[in-house]
PDBQT receptor file of N, H, CA, C and O in Angstrom, charges set to zero:
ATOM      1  N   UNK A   1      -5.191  -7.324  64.300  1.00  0.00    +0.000 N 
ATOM      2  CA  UNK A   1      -6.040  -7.233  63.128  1.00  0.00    +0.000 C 
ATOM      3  C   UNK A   1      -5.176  -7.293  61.872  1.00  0.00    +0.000 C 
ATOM      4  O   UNK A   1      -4.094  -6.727  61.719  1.00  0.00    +0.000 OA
ATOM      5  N   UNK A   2      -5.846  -8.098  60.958  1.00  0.00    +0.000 N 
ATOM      6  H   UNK A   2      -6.725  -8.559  61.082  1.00  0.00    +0.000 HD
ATOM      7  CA  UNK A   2      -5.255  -7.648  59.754  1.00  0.00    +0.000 C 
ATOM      8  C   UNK A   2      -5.055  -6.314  58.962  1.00  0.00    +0.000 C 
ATOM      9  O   UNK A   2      -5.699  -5.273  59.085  1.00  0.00    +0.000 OA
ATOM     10  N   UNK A   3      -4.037  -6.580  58.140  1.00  0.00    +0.000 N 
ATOM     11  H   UNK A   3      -3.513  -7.426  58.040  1.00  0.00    +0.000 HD
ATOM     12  CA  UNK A   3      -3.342  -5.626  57.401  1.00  0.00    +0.000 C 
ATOM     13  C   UNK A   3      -2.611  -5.682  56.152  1.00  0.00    +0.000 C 
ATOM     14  O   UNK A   3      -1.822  -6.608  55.965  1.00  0.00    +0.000 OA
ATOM     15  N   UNK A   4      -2.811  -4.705  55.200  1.00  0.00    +0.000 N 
ATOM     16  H   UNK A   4      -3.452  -3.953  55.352  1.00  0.00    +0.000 HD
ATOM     17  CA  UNK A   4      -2.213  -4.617  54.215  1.00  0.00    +0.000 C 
ATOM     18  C   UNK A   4      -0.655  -4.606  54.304  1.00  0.00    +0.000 C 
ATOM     19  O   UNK A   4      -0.354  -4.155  55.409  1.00  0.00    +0.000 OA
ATOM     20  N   UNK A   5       0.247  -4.865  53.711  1.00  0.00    +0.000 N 
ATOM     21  H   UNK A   5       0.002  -5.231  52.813  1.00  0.00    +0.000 HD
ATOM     22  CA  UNK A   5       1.527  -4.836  53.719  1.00  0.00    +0.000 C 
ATOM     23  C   UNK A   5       1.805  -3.998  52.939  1.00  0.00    +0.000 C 
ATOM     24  O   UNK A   5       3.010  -4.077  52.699  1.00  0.00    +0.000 OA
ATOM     25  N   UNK A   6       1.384  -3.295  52.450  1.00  0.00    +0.000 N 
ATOM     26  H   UNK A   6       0.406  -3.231  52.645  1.00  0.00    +0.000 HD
ATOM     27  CA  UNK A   6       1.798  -2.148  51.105  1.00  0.00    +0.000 C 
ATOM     28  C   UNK A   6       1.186  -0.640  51.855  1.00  0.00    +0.000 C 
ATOM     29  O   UNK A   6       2.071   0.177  52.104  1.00  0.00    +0.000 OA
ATOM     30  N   UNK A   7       0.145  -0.345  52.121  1.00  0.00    +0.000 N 
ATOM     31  H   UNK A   7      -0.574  -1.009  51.918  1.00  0.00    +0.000 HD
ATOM     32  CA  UNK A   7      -0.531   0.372  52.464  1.00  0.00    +0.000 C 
ATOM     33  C   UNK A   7      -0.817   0.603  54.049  1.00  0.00    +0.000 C 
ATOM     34  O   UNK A   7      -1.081   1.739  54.444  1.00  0.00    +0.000 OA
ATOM     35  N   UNK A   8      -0.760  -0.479  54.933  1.00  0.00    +0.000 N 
ATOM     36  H   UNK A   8      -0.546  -1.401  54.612  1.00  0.00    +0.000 HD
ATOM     37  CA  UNK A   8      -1.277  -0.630  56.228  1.00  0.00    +0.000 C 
ATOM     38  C   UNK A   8      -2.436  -0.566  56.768  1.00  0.00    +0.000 C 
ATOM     39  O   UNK A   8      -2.469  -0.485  57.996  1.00  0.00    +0.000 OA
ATOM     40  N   UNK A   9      -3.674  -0.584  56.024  1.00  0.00    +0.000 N 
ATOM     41  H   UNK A   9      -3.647  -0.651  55.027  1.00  0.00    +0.000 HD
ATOM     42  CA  UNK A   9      -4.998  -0.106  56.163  1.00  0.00    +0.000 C 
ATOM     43  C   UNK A   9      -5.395  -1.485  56.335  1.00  0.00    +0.000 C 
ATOM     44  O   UNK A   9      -5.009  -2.341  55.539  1.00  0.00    +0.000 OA
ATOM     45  N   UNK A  10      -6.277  -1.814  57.500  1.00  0.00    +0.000 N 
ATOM     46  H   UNK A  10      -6.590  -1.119  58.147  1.00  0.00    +0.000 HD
ATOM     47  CA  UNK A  10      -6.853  -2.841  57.816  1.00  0.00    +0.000 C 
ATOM     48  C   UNK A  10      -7.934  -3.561  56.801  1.00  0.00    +0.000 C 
ATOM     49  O   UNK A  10      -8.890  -3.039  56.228  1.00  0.00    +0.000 OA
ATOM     50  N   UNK A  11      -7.573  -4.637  56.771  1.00  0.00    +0.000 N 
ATOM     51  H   UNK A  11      -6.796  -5.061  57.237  1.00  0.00    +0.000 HD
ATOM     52  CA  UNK A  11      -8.119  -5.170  56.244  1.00  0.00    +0.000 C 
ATOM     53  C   UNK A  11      -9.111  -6.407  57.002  1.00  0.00    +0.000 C 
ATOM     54  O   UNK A  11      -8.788  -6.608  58.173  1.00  0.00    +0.000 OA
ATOM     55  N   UNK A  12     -10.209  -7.211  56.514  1.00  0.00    +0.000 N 
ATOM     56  H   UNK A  12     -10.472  -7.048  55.563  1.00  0.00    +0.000 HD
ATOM     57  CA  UNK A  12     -11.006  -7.859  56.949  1.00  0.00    +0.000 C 
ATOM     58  C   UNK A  12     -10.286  -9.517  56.689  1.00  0.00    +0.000 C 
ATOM     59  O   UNK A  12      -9.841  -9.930  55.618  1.00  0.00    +0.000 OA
ATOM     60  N   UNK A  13     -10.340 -10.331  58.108  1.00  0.00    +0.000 N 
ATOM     61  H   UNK A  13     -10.702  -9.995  58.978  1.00  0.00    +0.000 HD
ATOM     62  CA  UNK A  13      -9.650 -11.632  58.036  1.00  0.00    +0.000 C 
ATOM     63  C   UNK A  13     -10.226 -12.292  57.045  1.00  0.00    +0.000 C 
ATOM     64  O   UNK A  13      -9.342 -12.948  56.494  1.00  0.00    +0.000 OA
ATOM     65  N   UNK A  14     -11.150 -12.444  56.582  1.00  0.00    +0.000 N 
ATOM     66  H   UNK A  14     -11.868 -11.911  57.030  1.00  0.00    +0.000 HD
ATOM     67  CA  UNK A  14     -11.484 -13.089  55.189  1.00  0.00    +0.000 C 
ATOM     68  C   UNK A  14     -10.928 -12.705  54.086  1.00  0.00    +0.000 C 
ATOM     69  O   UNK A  14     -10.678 -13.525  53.203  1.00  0.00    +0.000 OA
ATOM     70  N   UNK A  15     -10.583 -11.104  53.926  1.00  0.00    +0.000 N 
ATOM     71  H   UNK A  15     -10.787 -10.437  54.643  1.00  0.00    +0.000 HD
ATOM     72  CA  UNK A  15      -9.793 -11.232  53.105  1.00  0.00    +0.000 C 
ATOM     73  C   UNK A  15      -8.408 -11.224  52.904  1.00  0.00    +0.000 C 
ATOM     74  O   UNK A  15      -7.663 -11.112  51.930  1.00  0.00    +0.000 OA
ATOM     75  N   UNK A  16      -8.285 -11.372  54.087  1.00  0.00    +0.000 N 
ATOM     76  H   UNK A  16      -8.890 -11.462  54.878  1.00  0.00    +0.000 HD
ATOM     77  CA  UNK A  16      -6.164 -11.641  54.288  1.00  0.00    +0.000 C 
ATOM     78  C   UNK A  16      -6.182 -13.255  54.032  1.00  0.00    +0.000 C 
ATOM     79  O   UNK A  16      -5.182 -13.710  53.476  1.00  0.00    +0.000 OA
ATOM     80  N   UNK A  17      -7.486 -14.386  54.477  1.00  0.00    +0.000 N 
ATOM     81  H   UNK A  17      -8.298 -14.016  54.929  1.00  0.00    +0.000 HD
ATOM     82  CA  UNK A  17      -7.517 -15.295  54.147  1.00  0.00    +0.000 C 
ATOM     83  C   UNK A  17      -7.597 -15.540  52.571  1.00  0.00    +0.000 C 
ATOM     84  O   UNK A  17      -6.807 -16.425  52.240  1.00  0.00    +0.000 OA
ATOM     85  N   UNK A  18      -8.045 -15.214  51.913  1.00  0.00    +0.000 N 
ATOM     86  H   UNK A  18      -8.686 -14.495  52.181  1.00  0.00    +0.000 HD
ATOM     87  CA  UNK A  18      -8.019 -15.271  50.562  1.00  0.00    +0.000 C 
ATOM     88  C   UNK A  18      -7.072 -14.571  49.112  1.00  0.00    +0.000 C 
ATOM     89  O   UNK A  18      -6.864 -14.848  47.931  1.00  0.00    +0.000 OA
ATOM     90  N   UNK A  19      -6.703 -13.505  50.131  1.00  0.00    +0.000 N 
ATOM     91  H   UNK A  19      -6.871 -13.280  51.090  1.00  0.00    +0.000 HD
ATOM     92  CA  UNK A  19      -5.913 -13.072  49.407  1.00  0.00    +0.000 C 
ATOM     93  C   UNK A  19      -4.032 -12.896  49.317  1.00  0.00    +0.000 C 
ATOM     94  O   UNK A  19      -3.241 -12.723  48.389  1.00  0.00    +0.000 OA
ATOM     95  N   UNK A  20      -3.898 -13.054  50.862  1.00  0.00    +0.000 N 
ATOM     96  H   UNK A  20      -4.540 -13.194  51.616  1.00  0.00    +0.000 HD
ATOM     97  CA  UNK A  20      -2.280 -13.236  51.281  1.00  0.00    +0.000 C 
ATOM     98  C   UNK A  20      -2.031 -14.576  50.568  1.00  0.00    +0.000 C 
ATOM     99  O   UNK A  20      -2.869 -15.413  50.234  1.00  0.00    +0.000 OA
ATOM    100  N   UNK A  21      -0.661 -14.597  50.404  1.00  0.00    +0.000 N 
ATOM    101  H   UNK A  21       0.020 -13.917  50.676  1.00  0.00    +0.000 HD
ATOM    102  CA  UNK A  21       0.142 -15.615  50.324  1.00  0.00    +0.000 C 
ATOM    103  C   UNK A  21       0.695 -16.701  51.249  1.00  0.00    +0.000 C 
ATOM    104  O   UNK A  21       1.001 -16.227  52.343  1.00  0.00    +0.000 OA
ATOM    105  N   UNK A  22       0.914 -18.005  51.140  1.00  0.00    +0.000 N 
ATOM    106  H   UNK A  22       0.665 -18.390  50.252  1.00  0.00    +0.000 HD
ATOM    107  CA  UNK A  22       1.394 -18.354  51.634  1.00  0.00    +0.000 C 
ATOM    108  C   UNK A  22       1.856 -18.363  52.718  1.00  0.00    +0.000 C 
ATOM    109  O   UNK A  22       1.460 -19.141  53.585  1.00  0.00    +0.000 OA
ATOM    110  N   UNK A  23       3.011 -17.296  52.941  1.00  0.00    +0.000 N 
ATOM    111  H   UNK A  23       3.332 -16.664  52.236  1.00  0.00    +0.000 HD
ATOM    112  CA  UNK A  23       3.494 -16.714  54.041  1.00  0.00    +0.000 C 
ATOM    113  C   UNK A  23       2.659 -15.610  55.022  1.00  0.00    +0.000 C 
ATOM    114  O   UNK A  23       3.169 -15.045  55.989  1.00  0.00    +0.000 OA
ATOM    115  N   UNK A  24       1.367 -15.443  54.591  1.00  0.00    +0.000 N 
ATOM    116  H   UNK A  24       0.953 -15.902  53.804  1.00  0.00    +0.000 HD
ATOM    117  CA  UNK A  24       0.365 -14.325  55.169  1.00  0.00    +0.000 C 
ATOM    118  C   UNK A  24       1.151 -12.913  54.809  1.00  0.00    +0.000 C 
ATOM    119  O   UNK A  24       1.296 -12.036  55.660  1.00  0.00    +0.000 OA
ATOM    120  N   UNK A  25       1.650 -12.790  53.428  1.00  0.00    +0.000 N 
ATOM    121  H   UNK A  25       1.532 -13.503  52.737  1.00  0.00    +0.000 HD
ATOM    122  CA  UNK A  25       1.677 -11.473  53.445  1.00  0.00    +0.000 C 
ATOM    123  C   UNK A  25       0.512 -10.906  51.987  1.00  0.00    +0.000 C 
ATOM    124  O   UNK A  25       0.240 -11.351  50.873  1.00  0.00    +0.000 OA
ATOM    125  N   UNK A  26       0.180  -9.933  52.657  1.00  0.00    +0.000 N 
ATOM    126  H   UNK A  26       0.401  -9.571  53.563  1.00  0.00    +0.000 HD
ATOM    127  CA  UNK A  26      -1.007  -9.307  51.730  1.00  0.00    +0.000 C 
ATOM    128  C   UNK A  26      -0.187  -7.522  51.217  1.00  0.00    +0.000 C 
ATOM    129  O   UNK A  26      -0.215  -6.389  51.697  1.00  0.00    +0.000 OA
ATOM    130  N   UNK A  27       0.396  -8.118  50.128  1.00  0.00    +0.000 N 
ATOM    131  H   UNK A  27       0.418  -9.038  49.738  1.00  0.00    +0.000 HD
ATOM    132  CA  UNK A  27       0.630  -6.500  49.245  1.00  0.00    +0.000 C 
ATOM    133  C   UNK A  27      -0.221  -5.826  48.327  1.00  0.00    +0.000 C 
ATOM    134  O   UNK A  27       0.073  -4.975  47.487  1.00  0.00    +0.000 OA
ATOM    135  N   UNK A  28      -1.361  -6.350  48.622  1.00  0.00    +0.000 N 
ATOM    136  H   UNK A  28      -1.600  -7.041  49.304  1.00  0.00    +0.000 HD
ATOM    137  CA  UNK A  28      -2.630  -5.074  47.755  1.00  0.00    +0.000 C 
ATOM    138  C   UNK A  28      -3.916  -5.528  48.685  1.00  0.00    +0.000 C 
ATOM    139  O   UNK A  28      -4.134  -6.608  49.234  1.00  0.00    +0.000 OA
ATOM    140  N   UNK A  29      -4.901  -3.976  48.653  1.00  0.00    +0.000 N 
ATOM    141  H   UNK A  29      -4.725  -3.099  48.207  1.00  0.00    +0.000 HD
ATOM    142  CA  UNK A  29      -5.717  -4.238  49.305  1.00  0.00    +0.000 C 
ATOM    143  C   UNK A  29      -6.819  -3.124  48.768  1.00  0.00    +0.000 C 
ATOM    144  O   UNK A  29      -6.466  -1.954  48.628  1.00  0.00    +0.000 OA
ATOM    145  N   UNK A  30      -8.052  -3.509  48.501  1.00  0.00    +0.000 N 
ATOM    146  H   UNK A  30      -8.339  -4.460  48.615  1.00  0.00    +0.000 HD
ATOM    147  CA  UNK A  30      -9.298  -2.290  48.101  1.00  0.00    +0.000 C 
ATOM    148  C   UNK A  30      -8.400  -0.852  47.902  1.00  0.00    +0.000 C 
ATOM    149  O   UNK A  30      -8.280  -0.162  46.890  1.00  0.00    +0.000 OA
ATOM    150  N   UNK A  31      -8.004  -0.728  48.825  1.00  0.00    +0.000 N 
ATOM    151  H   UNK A  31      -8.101  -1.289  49.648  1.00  0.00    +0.000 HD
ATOM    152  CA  UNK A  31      -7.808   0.802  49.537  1.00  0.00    +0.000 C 
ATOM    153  C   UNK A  31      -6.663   1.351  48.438  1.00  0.00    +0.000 C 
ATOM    154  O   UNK A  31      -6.764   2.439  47.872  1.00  0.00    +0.000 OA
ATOM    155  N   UNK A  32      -5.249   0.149  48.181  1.00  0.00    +0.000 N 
ATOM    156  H   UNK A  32      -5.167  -0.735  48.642  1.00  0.00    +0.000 HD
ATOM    157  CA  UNK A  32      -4.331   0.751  47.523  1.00  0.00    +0.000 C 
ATOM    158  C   UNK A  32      -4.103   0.477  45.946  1.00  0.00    +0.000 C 
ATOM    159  O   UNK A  32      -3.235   0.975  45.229  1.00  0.00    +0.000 OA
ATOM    160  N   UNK A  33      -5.003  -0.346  45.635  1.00  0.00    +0.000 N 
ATOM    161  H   UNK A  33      -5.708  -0.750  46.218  1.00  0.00    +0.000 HD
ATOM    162  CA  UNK A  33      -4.714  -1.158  44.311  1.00  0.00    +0.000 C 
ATOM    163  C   UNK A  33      -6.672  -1.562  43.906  1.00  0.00    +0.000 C 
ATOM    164  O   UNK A  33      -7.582  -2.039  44.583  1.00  0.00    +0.000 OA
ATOM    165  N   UNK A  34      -6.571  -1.067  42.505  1.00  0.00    +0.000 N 
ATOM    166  H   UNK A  34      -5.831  -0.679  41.954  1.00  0.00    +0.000 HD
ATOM    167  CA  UNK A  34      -7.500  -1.658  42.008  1.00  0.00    +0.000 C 
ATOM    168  C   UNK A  34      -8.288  -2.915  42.355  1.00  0.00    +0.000 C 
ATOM    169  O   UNK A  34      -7.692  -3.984  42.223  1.00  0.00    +0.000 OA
ATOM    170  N   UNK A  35      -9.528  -2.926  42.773  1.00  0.00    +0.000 N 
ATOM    171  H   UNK A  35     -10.012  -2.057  42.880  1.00  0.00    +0.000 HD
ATOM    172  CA  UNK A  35      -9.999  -4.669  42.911  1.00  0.00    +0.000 C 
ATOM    173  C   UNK A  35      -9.629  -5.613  41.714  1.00  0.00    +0.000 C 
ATOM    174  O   UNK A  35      -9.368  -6.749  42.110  1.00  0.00    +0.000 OA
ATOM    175  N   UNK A  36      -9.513  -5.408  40.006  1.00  0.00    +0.000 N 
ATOM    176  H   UNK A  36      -9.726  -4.485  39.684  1.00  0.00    +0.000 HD
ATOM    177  CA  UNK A  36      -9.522  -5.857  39.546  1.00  0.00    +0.000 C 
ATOM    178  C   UNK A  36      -8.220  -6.460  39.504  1.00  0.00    +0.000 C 
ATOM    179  O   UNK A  36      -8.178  -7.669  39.277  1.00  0.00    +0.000 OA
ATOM    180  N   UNK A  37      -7.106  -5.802  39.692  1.00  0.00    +0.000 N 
ATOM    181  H   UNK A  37      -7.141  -4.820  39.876  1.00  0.00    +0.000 HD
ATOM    182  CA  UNK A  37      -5.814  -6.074  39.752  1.00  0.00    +0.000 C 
ATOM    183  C   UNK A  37      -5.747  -7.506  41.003  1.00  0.00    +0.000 C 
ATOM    184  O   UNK A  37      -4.979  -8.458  40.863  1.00  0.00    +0.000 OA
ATOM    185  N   UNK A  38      -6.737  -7.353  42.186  1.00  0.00    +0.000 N 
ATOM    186  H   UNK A  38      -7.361  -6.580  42.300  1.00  0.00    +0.000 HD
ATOM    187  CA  UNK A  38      -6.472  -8.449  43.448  1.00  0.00    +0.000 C 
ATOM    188  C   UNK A  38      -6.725  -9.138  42.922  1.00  0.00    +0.000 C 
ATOM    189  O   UNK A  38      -5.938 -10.084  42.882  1.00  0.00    +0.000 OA
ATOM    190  N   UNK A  39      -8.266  -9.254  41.933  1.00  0.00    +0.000 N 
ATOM    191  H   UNK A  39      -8.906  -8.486  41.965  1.00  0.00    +0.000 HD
ATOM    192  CA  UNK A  39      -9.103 -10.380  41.455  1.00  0.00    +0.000 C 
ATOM    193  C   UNK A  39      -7.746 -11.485  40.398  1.00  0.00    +0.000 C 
ATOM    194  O   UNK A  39      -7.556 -12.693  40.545  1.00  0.00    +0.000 OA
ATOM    195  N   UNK A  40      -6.951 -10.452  39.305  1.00  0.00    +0.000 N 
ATOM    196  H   UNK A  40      -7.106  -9.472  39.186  1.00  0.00    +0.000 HD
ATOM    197  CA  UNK A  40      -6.199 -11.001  38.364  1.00  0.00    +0.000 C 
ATOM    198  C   UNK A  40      -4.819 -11.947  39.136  1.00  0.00    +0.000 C 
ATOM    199  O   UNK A  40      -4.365 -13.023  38.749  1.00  0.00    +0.000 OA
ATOM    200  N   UNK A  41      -4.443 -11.231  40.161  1.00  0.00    +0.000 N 
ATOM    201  H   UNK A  41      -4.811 -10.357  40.475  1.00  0.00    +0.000 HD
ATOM    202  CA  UNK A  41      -3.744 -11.966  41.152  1.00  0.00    +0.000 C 
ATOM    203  C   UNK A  41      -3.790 -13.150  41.152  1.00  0.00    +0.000 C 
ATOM    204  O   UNK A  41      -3.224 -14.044  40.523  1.00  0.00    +0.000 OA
ATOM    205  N   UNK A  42      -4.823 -13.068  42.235  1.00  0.00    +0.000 N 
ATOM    206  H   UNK A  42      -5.283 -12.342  42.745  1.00  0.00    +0.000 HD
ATOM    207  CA  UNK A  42      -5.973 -14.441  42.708  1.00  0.00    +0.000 C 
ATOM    208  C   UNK A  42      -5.690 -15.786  42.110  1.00  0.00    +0.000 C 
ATOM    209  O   UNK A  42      -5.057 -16.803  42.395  1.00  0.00    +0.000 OA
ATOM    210  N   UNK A  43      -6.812 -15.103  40.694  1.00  0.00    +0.000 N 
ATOM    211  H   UNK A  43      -7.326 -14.277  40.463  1.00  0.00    +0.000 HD
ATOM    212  CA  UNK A  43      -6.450 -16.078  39.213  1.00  0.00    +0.000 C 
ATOM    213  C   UNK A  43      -5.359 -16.257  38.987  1.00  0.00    +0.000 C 
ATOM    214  O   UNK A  43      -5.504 -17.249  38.272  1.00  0.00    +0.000 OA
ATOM    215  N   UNK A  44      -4.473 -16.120  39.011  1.00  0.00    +0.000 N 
ATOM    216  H   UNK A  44      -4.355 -15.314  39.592  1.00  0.00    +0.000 HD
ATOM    217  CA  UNK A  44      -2.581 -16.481  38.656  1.00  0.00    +0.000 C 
ATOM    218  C   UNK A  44      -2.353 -17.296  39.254  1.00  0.00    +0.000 C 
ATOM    219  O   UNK A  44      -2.070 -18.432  38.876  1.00  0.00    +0.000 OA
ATOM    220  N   UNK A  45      -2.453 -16.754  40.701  1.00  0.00    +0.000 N 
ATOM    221  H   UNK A  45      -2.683 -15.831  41.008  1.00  0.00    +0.000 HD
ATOM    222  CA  UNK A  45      -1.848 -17.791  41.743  1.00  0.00    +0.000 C 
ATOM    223  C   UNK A  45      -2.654 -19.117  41.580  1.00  0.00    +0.000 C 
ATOM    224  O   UNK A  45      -2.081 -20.166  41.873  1.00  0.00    +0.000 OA
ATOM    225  N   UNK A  46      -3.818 -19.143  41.175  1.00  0.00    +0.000 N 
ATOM    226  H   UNK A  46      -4.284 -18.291  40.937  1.00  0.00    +0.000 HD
ATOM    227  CA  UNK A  46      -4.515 -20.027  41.362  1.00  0.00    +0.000 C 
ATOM    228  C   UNK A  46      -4.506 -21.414  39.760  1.00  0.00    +0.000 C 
ATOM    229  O   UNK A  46      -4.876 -22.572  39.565  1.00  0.00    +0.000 OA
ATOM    230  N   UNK A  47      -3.880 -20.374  39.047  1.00  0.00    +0.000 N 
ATOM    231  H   UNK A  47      -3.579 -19.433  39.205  1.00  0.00    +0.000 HD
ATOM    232  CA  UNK A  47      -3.598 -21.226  37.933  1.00  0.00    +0.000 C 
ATOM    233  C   UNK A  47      -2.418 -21.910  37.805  1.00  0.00    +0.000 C 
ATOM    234  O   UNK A  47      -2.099 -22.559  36.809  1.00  0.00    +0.000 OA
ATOM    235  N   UNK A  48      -1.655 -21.750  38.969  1.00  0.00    +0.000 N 
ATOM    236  H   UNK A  48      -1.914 -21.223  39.778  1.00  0.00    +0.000 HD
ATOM    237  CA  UNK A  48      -0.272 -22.104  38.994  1.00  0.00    +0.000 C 
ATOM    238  C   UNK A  48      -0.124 -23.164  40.332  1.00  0.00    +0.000 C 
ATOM    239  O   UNK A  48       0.901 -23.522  40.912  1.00  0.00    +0.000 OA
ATOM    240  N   UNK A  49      -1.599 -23.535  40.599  1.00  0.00    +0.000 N 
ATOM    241  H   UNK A  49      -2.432 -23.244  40.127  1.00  0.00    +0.000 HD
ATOM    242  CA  UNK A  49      -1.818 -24.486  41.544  1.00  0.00    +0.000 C 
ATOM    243  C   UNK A  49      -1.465 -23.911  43.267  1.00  0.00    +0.000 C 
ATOM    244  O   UNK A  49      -1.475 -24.621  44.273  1.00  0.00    +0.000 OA
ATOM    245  N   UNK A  50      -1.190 -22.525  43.197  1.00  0.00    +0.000 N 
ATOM    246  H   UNK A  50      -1.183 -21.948  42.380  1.00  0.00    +0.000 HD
ATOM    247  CA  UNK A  50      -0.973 -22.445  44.524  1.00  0.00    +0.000 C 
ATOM    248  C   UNK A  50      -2.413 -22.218  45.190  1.00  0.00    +0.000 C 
ATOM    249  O   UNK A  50      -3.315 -21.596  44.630  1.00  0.00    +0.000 OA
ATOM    250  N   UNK A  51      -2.520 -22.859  46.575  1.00  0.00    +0.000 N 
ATOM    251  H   UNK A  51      -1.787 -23.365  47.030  1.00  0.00    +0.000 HD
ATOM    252  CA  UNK A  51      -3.451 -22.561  47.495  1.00  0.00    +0.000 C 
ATOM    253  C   UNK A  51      -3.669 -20.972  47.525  1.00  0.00    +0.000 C 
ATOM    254  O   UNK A  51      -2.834 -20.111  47.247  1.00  0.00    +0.000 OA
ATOM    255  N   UNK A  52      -5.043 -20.793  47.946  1.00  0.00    +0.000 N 
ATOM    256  H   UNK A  52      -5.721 -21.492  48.172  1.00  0.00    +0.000 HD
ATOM    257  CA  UNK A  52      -5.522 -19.501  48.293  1.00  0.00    +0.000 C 
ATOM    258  C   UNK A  52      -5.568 -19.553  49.526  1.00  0.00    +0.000 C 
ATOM    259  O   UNK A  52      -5.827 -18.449  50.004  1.00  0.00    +0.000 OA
ATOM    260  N   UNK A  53      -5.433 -20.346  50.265  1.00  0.00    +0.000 N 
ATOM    261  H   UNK A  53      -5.223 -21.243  49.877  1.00  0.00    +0.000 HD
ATOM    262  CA  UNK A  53      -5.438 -20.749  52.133  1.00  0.00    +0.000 C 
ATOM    263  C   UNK A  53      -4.528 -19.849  53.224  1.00  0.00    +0.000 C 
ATOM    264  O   UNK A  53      -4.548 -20.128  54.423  1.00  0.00    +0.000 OA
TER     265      UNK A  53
């Protein structure tokens, strides 16, 4: 199962899909970090042309 990398608290494969990197690592998750902070992430990565995949 998925997992946070910061925290270790499972997380849901849709959102390790959307929110890990590249390499499938996920360092914020509901549990340890603000949603708004994942959401601002997201948007970064996504303005800088990297895949969300």
């Amino acid at each position: 199962m998925p997992h946070c990398d910061n925290c270790n608290n499972h997380v849901s494969r849709r959102f390790q899909t959307v929110f890990a990197d590249d390499e499938g690592n996920l360092l914020a998750c509901p549990s340890c970090s603000p949603n708004a902070g994942i959401a601002e992430s997201s948007r970064d990565r996504s303005s800088r042309g990297e895949s969300a995949e």
